[in-house]
SEKOLTI-738575 format. One record per residue: x, y, z of N, C-alpha, C, CB in turn; residue in one letter. Coordinates in nm, 4 decimals. Glycine has a CB too. Example, Ala and Ser with C-alpha at 12.3 -4.5 7.8 and 13.67 -1.06 7.14 Angstrom:
BEGIN
<node <1.3190, -0.5690, 0.7800>, <1.2300, -0.4500, 0.7800>, <1.3200, -0.3300, 0.7800>, <1.1308, -0.4473, 0.9046>, "A">
<node <1.2850, -0.2250, 0.7080>, <1.3670, -0.1060, 0.7140>, <1.2900, 0.0030, 0.7870>, <1.4084, -0.0598, 0.5725>, "S">
// end
This chain:
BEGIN
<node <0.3423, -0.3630, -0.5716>, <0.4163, -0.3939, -0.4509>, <0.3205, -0.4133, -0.3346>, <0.5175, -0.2833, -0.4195>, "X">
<node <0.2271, -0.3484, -0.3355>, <0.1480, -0.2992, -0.2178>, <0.0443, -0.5229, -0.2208>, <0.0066, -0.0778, -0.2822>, "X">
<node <-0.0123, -0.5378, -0.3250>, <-0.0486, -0.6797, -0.3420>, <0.0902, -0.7978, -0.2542>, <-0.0600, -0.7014, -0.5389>, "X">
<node <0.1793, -0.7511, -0.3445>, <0.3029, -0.8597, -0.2390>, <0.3184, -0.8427, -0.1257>, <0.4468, -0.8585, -0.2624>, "X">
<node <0.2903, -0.6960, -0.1112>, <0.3159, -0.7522, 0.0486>, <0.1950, -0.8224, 0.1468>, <0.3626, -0.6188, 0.1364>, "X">
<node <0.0798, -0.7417, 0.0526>, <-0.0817, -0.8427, 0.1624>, <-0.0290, -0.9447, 0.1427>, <-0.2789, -0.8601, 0.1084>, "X">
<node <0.0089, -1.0381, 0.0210>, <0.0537, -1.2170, -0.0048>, <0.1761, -1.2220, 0.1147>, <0.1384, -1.2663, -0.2105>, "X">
<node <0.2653, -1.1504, 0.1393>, <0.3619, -1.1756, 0.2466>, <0.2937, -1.1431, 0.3972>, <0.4961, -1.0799, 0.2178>, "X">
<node <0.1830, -1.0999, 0.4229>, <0.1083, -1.1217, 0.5570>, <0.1345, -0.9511, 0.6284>, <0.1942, -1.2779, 0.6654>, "X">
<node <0.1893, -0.8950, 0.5339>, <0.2448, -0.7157, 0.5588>, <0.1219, -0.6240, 0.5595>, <0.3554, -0.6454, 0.4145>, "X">
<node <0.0246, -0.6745, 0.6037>, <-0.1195, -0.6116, 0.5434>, <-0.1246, -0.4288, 0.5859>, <-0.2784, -0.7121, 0.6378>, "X">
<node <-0.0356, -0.4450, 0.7246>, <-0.0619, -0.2625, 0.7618>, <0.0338, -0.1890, 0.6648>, <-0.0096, -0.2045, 0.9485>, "X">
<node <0.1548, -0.2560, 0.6224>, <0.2921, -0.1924, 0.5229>, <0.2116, -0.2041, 0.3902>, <0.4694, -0.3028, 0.5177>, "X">
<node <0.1425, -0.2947, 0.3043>, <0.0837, -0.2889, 0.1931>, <-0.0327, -0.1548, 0.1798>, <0.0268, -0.4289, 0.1792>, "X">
<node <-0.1402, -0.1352, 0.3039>, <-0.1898, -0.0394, 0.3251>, <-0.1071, 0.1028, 0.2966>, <-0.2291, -0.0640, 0.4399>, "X">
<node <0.0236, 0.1090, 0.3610>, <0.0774, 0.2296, 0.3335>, <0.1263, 0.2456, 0.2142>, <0.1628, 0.2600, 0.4118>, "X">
<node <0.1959, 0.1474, 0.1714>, <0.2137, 0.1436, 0.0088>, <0.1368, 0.1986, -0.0837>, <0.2112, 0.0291, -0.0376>, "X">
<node <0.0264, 0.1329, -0.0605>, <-0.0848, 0.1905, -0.1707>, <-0.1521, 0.3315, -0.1670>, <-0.2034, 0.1015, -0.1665>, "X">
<node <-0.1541, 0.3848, -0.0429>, <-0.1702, 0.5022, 0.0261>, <-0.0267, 0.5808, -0.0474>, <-0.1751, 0.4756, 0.2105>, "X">
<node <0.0474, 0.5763, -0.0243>, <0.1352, 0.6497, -0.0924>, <0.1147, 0.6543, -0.2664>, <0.2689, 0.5918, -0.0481>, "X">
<node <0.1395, 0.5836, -0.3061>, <0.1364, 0.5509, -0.4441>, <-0.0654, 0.6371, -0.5043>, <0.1630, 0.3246, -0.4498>, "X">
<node <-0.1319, 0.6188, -0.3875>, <-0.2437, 0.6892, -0.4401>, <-0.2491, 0.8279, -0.4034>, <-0.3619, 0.6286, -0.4017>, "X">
<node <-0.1440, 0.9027, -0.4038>, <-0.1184, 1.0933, -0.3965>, <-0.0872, 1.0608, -0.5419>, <0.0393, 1.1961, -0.2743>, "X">
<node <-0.0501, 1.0173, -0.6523>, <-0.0500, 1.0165, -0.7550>, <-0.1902, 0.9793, -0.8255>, <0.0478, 0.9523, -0.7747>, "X">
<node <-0.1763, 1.0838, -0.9156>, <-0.3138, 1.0874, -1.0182>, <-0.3163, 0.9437, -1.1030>, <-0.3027, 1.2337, -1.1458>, "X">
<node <-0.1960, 0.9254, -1.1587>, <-0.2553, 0.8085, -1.2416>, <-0.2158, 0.6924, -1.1662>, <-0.2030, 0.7980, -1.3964>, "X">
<node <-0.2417, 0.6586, -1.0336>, <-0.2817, 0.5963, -0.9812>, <-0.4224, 0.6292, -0.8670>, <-0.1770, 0.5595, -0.9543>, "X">
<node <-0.4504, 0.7356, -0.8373>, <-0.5797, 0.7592, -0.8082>, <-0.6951, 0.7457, -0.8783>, <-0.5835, 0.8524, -0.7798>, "X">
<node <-0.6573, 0.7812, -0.9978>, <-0.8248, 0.8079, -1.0979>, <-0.7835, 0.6861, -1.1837>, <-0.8579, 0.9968, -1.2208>, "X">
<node <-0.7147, 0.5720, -1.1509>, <-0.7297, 0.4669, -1.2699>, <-0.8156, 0.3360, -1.2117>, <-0.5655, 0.4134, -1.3278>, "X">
<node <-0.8655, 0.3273, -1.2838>, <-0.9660, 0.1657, -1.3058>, <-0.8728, 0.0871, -1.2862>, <-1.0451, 0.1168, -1.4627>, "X">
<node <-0.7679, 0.0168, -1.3796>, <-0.7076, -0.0614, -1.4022>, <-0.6068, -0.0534, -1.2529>, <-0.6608, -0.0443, -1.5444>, "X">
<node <-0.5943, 0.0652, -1.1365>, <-0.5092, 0.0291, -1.0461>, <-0.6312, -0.0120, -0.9634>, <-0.3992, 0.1361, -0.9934>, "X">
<node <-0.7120, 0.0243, -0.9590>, <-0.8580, -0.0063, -0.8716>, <-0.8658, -0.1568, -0.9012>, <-1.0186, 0.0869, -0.9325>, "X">
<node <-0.8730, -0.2081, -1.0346>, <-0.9524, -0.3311, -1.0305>, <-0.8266, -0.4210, -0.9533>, <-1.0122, -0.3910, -1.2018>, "X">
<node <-0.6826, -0.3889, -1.0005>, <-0.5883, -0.4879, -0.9755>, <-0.5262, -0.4716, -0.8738>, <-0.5073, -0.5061, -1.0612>, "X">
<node <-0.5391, -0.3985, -0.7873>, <-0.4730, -0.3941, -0.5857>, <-0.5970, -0.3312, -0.5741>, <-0.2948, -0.2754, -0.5050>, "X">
<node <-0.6806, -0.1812, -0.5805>, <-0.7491, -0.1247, -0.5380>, <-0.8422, -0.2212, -0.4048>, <-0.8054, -0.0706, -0.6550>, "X">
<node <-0.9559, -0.3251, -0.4894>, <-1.0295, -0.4042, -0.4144>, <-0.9298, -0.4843, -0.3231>, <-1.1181, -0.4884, -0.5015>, "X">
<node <-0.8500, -0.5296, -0.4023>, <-0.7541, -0.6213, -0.2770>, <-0.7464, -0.5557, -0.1525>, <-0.5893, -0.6449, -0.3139>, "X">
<node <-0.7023, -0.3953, -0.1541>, <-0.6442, -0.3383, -0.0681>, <-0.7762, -0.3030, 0.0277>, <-0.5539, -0.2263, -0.1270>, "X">
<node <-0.8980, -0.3222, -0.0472>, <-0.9746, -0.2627, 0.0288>, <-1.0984, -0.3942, 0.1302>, <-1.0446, -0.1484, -0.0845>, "X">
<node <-1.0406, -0.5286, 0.0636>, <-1.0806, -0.6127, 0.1158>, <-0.9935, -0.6324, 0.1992>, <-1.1154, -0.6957, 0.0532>, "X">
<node <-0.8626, -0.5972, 0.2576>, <-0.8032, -0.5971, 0.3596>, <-0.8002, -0.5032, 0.4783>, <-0.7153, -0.6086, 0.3209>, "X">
<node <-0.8316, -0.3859, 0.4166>, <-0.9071, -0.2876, 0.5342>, <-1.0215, -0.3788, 0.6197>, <-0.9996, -0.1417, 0.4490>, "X">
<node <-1.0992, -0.3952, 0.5369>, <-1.2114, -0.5021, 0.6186>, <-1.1720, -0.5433, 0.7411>, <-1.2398, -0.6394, 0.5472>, "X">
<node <-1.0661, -0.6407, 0.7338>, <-1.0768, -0.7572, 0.8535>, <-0.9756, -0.6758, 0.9824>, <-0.9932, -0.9461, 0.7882>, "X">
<node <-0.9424, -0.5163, 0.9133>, <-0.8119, -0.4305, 1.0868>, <-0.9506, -0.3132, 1.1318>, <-0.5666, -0.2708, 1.0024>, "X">
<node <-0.9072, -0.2981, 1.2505>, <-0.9296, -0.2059, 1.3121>, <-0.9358, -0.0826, 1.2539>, <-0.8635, -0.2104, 1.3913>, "X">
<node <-1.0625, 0.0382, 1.2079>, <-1.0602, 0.1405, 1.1864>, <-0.9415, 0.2413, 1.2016>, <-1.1448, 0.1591, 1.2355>, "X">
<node <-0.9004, 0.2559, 1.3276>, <-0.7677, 0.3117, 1.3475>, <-0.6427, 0.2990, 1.3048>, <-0.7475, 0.3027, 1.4324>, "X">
<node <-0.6374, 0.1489, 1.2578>, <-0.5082, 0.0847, 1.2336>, <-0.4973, 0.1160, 1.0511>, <-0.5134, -0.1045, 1.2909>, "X">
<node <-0.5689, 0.1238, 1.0591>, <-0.6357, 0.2015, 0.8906>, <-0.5884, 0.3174, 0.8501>, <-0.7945, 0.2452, 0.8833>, "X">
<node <-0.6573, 0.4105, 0.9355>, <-0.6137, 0.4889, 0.9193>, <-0.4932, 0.5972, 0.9654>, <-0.6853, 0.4980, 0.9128>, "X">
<node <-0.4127, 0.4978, 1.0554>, <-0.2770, 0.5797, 1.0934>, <-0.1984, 0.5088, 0.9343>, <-0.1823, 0.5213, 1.2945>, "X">
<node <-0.2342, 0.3838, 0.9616>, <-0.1234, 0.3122, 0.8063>, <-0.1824, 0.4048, 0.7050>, <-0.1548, 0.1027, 0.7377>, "X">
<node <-0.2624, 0.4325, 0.6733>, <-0.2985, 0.5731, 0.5320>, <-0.2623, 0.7076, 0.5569>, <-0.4697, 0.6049, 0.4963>, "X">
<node <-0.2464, 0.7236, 0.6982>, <-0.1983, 0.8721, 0.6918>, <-0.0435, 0.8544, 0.6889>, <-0.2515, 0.9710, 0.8285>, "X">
<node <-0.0021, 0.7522, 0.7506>, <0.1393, 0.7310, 0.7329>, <0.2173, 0.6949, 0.5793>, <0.1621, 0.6199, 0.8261>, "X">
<node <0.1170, 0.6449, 0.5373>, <0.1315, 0.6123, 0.4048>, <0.1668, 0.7241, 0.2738>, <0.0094, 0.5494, 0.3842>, "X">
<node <0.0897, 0.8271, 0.3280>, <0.0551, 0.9410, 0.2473>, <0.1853, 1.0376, 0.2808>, <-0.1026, 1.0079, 0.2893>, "X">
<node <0.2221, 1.0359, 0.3556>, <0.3242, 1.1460, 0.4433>, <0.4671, 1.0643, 0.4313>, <0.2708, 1.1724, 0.6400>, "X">
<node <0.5027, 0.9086, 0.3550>, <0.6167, 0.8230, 0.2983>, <0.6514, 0.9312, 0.1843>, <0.5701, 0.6517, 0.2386>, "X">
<node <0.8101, 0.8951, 0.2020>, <0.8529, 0.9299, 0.0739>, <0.8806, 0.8426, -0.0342>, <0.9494, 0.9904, 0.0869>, "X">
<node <0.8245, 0.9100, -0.1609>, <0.8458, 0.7567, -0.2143>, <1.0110, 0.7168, -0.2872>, <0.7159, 0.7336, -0.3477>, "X">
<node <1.0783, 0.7613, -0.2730>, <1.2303, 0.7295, -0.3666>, <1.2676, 0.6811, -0.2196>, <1.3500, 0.8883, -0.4633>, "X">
<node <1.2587, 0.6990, -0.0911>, <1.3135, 0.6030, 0.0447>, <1.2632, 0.4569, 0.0619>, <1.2659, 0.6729, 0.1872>, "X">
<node <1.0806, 0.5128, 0.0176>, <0.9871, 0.3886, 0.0247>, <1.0718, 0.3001, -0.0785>, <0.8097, 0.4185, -0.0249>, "X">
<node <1.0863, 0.3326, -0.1980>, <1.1156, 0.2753, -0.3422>, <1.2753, 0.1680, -0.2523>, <1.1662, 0.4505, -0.5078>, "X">
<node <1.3356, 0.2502, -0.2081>, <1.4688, 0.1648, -0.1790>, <1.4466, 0.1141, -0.0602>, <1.6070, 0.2397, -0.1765>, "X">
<node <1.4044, 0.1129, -0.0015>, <1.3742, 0.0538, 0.1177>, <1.3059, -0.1757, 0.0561>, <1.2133, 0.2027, 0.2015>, "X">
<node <1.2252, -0.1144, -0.0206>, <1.1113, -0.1909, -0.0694>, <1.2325, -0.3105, -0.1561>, <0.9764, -0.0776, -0.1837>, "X">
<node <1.3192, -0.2018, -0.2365>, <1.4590, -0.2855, -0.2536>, <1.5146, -0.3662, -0.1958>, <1.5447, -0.2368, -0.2559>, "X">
<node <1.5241, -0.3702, -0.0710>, <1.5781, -0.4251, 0.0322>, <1.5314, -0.5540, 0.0782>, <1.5710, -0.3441, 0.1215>, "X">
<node <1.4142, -0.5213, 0.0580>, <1.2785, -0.6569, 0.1241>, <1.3199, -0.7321, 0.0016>, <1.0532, -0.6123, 0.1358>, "X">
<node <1.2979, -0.6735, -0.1358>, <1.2584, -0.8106, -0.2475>, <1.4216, -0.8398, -0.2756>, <1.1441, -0.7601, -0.4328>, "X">
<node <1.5308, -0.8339, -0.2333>, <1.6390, -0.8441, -0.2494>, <1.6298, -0.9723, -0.1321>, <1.7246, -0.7075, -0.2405>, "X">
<node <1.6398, -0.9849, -0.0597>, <1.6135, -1.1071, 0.0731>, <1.5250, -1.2133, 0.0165>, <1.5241, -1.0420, 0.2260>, "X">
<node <1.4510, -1.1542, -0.1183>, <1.3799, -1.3084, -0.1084>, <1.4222, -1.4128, -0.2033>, <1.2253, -1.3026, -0.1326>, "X">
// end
């Protein structure tokens, strides 16, 4: 999810996405989430503001995810 939304231009909401989703282990310690959003996500840190970084990761981390989950419903339902 966190990839669709950088492709939809959501780059600070994809940040939190992935930030959430990485308080989980098998998405923290996996390669395979690293190689396939990990770099994405982190070649998009690049081009924001330090700060903007890191409020979207602390905010990210502190989401719930079954609200995030339906919420996120909502967006890919509109498209």
């Amino acid at each position: 999810m966190a990839l669709y939304l950088l492709g939809q231009g959501e780059t600070r909401f994809a940040l939190e996405v992935y930030a959430l989703a990485s308080r989980y282990a098998y998405v923290a310690n996996s390669c395979w989430f690293e190689d396939m959003a990990g770099c994405h996500i982190e070649a998009a840190k690049a081009g924001l503001v330090a700060e903007v970084v890191a409020q979207a990761e602390k905010q990210g981390k502190e989401r719930d995810m079954w609200a995030t989950a339906t919420g996120l419903m909502v967006v890919l339902e509109k498209e």
